[in-house]
Short mmCIF file of the C-alpha atoms (twelve columns), coordinates in Angstrom:
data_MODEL
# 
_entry.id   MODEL 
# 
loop_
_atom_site.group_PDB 
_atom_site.id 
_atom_site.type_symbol 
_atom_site.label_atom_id 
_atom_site.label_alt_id 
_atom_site.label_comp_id 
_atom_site.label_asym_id 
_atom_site.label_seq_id 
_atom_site.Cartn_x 
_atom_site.Cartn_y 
_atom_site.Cartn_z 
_atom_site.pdbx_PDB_model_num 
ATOM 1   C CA . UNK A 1   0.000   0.000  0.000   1 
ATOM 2   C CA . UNK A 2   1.193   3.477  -0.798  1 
ATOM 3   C CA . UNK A 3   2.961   5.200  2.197   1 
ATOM 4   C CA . UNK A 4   4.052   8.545  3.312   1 
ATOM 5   C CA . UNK A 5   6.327   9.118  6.001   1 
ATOM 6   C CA . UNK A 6   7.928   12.314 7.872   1 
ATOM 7   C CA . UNK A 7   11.106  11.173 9.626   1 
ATOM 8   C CA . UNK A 8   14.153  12.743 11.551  1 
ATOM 9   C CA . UNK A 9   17.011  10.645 12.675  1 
ATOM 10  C CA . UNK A 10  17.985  11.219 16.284  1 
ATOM 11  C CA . UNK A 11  21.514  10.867 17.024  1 
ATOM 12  C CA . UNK A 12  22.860  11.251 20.143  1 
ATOM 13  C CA . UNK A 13  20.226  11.829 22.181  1 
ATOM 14  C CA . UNK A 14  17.242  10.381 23.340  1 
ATOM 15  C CA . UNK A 15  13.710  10.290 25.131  1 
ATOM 16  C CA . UNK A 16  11.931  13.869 26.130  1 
ATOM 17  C CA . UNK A 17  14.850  16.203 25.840  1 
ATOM 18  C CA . UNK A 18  15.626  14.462 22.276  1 
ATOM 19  C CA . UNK A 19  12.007  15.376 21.086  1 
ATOM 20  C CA . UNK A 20  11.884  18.963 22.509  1 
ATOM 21  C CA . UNK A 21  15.014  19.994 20.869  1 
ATOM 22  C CA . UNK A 22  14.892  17.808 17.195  1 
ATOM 23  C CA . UNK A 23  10.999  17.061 16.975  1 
ATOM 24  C CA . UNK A 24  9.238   14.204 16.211  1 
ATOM 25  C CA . UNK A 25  11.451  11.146 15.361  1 
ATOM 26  C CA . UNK A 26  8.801   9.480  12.994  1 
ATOM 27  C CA . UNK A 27  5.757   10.860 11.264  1 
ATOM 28  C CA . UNK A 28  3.884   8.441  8.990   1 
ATOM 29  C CA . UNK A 29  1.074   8.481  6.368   1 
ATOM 30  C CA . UNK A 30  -0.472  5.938  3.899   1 
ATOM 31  C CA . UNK A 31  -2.950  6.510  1.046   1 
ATOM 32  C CA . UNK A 32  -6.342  5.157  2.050   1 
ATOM 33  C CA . UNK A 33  -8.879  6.149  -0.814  1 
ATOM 34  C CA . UNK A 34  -12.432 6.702  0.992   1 
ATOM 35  C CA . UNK A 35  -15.816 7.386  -0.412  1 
ATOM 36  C CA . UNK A 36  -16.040 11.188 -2.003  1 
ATOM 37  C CA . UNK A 37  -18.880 12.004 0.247   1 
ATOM 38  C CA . UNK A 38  -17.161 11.242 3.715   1 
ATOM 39  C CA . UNK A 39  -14.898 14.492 3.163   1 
ATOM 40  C CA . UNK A 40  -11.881 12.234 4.524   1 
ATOM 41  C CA . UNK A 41  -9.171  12.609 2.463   1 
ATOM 42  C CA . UNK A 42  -7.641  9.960  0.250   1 
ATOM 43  C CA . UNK A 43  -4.362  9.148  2.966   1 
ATOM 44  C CA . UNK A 44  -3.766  9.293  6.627   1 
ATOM 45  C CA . UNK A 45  -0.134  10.402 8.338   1 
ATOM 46  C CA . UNK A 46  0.545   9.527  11.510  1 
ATOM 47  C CA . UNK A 47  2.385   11.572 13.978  1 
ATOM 48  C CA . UNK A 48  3.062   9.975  17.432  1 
ATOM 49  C CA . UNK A 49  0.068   8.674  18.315  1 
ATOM 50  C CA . UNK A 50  -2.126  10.921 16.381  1 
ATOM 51  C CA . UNK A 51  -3.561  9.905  13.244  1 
ATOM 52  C CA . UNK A 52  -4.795  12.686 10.211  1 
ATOM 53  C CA . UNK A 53  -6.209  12.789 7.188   1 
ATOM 54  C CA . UNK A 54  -4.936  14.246 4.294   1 
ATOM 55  C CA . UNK A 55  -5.010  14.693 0.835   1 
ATOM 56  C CA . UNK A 56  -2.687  13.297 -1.900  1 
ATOM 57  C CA . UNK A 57  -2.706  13.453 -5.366  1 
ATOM 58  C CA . UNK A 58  -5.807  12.554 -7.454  1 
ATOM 59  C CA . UNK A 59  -4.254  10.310 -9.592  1 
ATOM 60  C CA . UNK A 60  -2.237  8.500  -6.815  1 
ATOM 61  C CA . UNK A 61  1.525   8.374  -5.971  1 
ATOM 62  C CA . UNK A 62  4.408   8.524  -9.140  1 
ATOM 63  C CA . UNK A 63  7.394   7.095  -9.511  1 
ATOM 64  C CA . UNK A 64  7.897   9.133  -12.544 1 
ATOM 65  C CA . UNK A 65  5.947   12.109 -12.360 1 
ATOM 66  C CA . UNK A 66  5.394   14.592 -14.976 1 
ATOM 67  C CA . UNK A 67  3.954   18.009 -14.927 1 
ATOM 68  C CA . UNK A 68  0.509   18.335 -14.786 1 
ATOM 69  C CA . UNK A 69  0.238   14.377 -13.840 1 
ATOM 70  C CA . UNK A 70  -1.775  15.211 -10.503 1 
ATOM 71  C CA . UNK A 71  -0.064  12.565 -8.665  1 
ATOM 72  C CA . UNK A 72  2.213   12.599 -5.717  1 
ATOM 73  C CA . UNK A 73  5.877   11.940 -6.437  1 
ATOM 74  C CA . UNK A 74  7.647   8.871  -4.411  1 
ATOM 75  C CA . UNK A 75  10.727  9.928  -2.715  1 
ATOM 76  C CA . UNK A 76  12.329  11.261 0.223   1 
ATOM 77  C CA . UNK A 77  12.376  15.045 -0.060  1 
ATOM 78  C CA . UNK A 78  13.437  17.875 2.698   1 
ATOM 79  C CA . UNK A 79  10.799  20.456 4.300   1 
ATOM 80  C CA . UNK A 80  13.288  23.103 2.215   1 
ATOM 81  C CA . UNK A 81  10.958  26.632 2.859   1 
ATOM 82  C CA . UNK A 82  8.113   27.870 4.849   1 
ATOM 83  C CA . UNK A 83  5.466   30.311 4.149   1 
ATOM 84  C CA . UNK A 84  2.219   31.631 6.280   1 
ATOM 85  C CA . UNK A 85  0.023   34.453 6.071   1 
ATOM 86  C CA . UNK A 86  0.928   36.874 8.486   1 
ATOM 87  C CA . UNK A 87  -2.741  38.422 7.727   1 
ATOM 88  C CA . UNK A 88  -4.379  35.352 9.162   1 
ATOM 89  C CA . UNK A 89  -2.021  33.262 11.337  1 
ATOM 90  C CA . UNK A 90  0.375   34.467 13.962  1 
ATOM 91  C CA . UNK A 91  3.931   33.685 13.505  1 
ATOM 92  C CA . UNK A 92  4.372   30.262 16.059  1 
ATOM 93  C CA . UNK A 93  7.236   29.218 17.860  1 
ATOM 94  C CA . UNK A 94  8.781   26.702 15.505  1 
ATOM 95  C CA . UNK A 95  11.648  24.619 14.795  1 
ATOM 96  C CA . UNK A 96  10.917  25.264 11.100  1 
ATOM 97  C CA . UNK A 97  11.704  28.523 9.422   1 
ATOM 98  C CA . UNK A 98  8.755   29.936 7.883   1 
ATOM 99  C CA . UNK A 99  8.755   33.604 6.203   1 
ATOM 100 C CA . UNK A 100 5.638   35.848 5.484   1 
ATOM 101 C CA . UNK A 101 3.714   35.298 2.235   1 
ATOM 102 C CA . UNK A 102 3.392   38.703 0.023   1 
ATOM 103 C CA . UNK A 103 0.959   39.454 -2.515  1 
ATOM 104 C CA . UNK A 104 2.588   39.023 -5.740  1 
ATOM 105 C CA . UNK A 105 4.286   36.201 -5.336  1 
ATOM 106 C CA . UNK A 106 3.932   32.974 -7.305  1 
ATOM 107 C CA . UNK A 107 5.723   29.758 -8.518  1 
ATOM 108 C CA . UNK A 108 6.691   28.709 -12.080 1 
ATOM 109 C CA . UNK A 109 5.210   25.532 -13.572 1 
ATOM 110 C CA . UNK A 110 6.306   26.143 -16.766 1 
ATOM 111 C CA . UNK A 111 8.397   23.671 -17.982 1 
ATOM 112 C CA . UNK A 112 9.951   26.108 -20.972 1 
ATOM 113 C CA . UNK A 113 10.957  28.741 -17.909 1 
ATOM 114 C CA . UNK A 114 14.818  29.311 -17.391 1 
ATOM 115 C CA . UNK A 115 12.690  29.236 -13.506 1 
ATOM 116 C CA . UNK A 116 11.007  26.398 -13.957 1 
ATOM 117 C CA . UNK A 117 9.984   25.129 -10.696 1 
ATOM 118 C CA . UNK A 118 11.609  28.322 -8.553  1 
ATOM 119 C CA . UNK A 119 9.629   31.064 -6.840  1 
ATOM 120 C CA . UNK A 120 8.926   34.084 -8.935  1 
ATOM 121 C CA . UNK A 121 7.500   37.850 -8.596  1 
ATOM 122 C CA . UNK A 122 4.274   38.817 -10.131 1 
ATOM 123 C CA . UNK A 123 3.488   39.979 -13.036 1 
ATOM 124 C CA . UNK A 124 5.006   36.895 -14.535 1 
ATOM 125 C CA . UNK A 125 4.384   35.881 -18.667 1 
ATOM 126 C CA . UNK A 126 5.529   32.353 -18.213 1 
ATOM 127 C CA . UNK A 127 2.838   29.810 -16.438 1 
ATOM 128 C CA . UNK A 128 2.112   29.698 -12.406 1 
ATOM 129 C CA . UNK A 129 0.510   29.598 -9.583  1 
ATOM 130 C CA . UNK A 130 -0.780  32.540 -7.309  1 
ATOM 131 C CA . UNK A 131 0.939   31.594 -3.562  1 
ATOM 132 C CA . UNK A 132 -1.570  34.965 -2.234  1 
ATOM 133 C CA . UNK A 133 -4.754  32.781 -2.642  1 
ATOM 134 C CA . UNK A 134 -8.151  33.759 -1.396  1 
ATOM 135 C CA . UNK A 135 -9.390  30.180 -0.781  1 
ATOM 136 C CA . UNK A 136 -6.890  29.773 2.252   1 
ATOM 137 C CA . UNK A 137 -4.778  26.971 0.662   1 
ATOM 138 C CA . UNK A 138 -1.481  28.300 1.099   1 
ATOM 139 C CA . UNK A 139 -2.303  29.999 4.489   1 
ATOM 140 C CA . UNK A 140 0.420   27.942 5.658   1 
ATOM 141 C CA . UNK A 141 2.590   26.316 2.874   1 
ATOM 142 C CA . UNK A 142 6.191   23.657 3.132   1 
ATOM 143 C CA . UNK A 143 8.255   23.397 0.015   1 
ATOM 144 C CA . UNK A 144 9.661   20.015 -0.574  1 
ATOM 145 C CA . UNK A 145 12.974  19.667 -2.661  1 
ATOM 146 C CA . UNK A 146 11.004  17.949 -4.949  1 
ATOM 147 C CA . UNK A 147 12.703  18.107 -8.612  1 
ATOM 148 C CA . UNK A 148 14.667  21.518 -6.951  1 
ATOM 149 C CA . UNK A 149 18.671  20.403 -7.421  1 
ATOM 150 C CA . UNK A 150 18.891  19.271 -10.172 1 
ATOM 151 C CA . UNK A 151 15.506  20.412 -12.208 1 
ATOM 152 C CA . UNK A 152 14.699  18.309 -14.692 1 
ATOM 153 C CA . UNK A 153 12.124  19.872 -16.724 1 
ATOM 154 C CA . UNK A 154 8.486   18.128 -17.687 1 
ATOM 155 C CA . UNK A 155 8.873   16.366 -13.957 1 
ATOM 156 C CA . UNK A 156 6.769   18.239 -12.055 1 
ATOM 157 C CA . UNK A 157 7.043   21.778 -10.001 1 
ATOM 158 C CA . UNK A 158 5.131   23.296 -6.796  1 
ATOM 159 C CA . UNK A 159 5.200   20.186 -4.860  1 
ATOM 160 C CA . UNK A 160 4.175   21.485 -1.282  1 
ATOM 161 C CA . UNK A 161 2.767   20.893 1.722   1 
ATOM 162 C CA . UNK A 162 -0.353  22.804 2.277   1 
ATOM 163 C CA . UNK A 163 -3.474  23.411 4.005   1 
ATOM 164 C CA . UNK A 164 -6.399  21.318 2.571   1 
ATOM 165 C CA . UNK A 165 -9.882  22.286 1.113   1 
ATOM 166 C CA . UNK A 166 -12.721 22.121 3.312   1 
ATOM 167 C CA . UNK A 167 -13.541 18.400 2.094   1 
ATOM 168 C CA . UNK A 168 -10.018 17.129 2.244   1 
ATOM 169 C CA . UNK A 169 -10.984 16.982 -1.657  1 
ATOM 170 C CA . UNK A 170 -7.400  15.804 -3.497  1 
ATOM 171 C CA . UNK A 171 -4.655  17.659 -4.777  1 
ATOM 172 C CA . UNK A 172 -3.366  18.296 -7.598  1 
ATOM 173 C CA . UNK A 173 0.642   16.369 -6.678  1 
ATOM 174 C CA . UNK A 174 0.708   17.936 -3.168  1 
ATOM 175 C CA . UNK A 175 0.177   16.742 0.520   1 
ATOM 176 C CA . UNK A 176 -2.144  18.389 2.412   1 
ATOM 177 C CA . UNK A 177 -3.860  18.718 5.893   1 
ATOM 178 C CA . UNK A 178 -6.993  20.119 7.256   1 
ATOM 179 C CA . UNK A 179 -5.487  23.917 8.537   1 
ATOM 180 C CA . UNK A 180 -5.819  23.450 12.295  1 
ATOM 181 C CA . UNK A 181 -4.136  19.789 12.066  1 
ATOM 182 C CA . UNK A 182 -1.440  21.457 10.481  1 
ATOM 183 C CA . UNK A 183 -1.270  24.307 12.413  1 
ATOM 184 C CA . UNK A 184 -1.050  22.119 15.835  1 
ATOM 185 C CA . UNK A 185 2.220   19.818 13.524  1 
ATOM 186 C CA . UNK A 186 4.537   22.514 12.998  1 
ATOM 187 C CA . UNK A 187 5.978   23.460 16.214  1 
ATOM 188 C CA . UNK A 188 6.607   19.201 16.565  1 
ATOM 189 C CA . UNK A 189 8.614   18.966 13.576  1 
ATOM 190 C CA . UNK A 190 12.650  19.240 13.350  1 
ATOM 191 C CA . UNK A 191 14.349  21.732 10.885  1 
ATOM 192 C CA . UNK A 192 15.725  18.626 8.752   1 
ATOM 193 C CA . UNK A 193 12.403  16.543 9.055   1 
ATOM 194 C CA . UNK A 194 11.991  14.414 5.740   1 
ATOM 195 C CA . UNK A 195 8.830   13.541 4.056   1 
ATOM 196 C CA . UNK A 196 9.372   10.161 2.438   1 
ATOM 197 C CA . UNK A 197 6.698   8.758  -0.080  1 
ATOM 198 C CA . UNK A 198 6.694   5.442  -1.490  1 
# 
């Protein structure tokens, strides 16, 4: 069965002061497709002994993604960059880095872009997406280092972590959680915490 997992090696150190200072040693997730009308997502990731939803990709988890695919790629990719909105959520205490969103910024997913896959300013000609959206999405928003060094172009761009839709409907390649579940993760998870999906 397809699986997701968020892991940080501890070295060193262990029990409570180990998990204060470097986060949550294991988070896991696997895809578990429910009925549209239960609003459950189509996965579950685990943290400690709390269990979410979330959404994955509608057309399941790639190997060998391409652009515009809608699946989730396999792989073992770093949390890389943060963004909130500093409109609508206070800055928490974290172990992650996250920086304020601004209008007018976007990301490339055009795969004939010298930026292809790279954060951009607004106005932009080539494809992308809005990161300022109104439906709440990207209120708080991880960047993997999915297909980041080295880009390969046609294999997929804006693979984030993100807040979900109100239905846990799913995503178009990303992972996403209901915005308070995700909210009440951050502070729990180390600076080099790596999502894994296989």
């Amino acid at each position: 069965m397809p699986a997701i997992a968020v892991q940080r090696a501890a070295r060193g150190q262990s029990g409570a002061r180990a998990r204060r200072k470097r986060g949550l040693s294991r988070l896991t997730a696997v895809r578990a497709p429910c009925p549209a009308h239960t609003g459950a997502g189509n996965g579950r990731l685990r943290a400690g002994n709390t269990i979410l939803p979330c959404a994955l990709g509608r057309a399941g988890i790639a190997h060998n993604k391409r652009e515009g695919d809608e699946r989730t790629p396999a792989g073992a990719f770093r949390l890389v960059a943060g963004y909130f909105r500093a409109d609508r959520i206070a800055r928490q205490a974290l172990q992650l880095s996250l920086r304020p969103l601004r209008p007018g910024e976007g990301w490339c997913d055009d795969p004939a872009s010298p930026v292809y896959n790279r954060r951009v300013e607004l106005p932009f000609r080539g494809s992308h997406e809005e990161l300022w959206r109104g439906d709440g999405l990207y209120d708080l928003l991880l960047v993997l280092d999915y297909n980041l060094n080295p880009r390969r172009k046609h294999r997929g761009s804006a693979i984030f972590v993100h807040c979900a839709s109100a239905h846990l409907a799913p995503t178009s390649g990303c992972v996403a959680l209901r915005h308070d579940d995700l909210r009440r993760l951050l502070p729990r998870l180390s600076r080099a915490a790596v999502l894994t999906i296989k």
